[in-house]
C-alpha positions as a Markdown table, in Angstrom:
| # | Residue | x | y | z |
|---|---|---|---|---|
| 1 | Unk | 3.1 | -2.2 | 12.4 |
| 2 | Unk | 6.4 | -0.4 | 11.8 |
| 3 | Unk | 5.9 | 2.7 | 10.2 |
| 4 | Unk | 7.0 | 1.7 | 6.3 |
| 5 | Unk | 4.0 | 4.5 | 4.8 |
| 6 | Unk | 5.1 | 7.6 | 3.9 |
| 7 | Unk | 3.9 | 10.5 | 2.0 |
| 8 | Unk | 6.0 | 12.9 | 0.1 |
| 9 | Unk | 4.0 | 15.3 | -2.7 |
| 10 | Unk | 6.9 | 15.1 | -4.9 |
| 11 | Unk | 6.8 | 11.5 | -5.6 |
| 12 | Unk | 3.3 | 10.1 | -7.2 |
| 13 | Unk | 1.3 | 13.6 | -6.6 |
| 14 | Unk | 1.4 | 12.5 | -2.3 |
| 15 | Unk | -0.6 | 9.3 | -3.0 |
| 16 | Unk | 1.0 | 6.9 | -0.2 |
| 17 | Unk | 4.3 | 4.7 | -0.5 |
| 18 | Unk | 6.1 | 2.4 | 1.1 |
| 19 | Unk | 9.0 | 4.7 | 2.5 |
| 20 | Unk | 12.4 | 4.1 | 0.5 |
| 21 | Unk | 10.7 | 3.5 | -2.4 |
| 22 | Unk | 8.7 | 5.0 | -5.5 |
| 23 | Unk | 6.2 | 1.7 | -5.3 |
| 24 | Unk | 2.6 | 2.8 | -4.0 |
| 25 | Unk | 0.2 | 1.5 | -1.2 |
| 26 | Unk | -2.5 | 1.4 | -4.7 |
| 27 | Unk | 0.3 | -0.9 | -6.8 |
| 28 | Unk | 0.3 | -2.9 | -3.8 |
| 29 | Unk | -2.9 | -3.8 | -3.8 |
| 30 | Unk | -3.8 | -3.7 | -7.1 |
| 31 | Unk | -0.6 | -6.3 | -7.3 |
| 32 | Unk | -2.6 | -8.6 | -4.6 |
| 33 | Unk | -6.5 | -7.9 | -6.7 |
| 34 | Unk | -4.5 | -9.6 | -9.4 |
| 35 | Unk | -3.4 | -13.0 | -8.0 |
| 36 | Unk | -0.4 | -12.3 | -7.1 |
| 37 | Unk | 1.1 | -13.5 | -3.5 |
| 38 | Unk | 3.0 | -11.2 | -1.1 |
| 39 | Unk | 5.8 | -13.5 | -1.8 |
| 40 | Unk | 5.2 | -12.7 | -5.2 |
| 41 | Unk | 5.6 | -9.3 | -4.7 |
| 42 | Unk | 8.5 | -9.0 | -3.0 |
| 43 | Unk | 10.4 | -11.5 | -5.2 |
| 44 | Unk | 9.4 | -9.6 | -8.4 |
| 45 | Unk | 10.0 | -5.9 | -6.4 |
| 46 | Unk | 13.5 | -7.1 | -4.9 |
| 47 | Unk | 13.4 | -3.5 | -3.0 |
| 48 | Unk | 10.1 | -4.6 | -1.1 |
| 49 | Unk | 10.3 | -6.8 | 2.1 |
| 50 | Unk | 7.0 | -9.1 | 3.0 |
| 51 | Unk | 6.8 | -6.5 | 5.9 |
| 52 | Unk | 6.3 | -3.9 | 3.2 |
| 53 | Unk | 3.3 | -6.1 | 1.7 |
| 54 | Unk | 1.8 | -6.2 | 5.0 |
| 55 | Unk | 2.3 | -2.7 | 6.0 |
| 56 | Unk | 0.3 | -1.7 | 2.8 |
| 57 | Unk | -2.1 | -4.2 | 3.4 |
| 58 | Unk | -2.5 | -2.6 | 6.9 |
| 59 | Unk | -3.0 | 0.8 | 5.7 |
| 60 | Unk | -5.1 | 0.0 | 3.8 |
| 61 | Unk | -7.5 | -1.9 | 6.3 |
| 62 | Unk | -7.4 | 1.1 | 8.4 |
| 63 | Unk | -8.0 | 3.8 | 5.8 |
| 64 | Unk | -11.2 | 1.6 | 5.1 |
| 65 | Unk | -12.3 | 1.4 | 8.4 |
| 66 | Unk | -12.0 | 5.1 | 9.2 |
| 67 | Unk | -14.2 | 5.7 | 5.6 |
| 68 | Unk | -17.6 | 6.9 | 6.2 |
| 69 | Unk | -20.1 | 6.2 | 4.0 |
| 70 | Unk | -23.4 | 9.1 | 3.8 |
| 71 | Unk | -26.6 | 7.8 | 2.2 |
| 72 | Unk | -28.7 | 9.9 | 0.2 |
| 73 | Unk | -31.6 | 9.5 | -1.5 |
């Protein structure tokens, strides 16, 4: 994946965004939870490219992956 994440704490508190842009990994994906295509996406956010979809959904497999989960009782 090319490196289209990026953090900045001046735009949207740190939360991460795809770099050149104010549009966030979360609006990404809440975007695709909705229905919505990546194709979808980048024709209704002209400043995103499908590699931009994909990068977020990337990110967003890893940060999942690396969660861990602690069970209590």
């Amino acid at each position: 994946m090319e490196n289209r994440i990026t953090f900045n704490p001046k735009i949207l508190q740190g939360k991460p965004i795809i770099k050149g842009t104010r549009i966030s990994v979360e609006f990404i994906l809440e975007l695709l939870a909705s229905g919505m295509t990546p194709e979808d996406i980048a024709k209704e956010y002209p400043r995103l490219k499908l590699r931009d979809v994909h990068a977020a959904l990337e990110y967003a497999a890893k940060t999942v992956k690396r969660e861990e989960i602690i069970l209590t009782r």
